[in-house]
N, C-alpha and C positions, 0 to 999 in steps of 0.2 A: 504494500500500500504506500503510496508516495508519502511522504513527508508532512506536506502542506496540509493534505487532507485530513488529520488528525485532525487539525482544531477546525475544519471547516466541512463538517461530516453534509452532504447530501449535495453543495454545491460542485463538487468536481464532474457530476452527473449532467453540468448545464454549459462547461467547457470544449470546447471542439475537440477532438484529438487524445481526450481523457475521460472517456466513459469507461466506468468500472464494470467487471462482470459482476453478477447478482450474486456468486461463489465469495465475491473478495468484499462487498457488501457485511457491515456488522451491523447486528442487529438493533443496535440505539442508533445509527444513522438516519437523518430526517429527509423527507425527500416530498416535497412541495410542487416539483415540475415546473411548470411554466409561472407559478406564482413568484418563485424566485427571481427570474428575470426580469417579470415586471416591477418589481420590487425594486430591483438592481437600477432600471431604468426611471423609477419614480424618483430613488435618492439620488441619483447623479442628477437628473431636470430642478432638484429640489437645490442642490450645493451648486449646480452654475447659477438658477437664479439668483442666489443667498450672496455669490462673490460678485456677481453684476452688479447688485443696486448696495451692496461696500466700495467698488469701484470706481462706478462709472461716471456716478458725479463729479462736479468740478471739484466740491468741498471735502471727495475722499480721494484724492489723485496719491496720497501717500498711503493707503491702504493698496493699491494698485503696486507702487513701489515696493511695498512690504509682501505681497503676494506672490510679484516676479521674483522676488530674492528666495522668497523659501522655494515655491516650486522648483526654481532651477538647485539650489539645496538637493532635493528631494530626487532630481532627476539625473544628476551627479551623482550622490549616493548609488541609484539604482543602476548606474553605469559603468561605475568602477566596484561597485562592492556586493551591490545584492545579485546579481545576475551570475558573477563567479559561486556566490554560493548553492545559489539556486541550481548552478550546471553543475557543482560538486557536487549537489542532495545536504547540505549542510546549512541550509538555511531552515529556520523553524527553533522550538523549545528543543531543549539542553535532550530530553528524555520523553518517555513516552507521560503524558498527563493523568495521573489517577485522579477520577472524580470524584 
């Protein structure tokens, strides 16, 4: 079972290229189908609006400032460090998580 999917039981099911078999399936995994997605797409519509109207006005232009600096943070990070982990398998918790 990949990694990732530990703390993100049902969604790897909603990824292209990462359908699990129903064999490798544990049985407290949650599995929502297509409500996940819309989900997915509700909160992203819901955080681009919330960073537009922090933004766009004249009187938040330094929120704008402040936004480009962390994303680019964020997108460096994922560039030089999360992606080598991810392609190692060594990204995620230290161990497996008991509940």
């Amino acid at each position: 079972m990949p990694l990732w999917h530990a703390g993100n039981p049902g969604f790897g099911d909603q990824v292209p290229g990462t359908q699990l078999l129903q064999s490798q399936r544990r049985p407290d995994d949650r599995h929502v189908g297509r409500a996940d997605i819309e989900a997915t797409r509700r909160g992203l519509a819901w955080c681009i609006a919330v960073i537009a109207a922090l933004t766009l006005p004249e009187g938040n232009r330094q929120n704008a400032v402040t936004v480009a600096v962390v994303l680019a943070i964020g997108f460096l990070w994922w560039v030089l460090v999360l992606r080598r982990r991810l392609n190692a398998g060594t990204a995620g918790p230290p161990g497996q998580v008991v509940l």
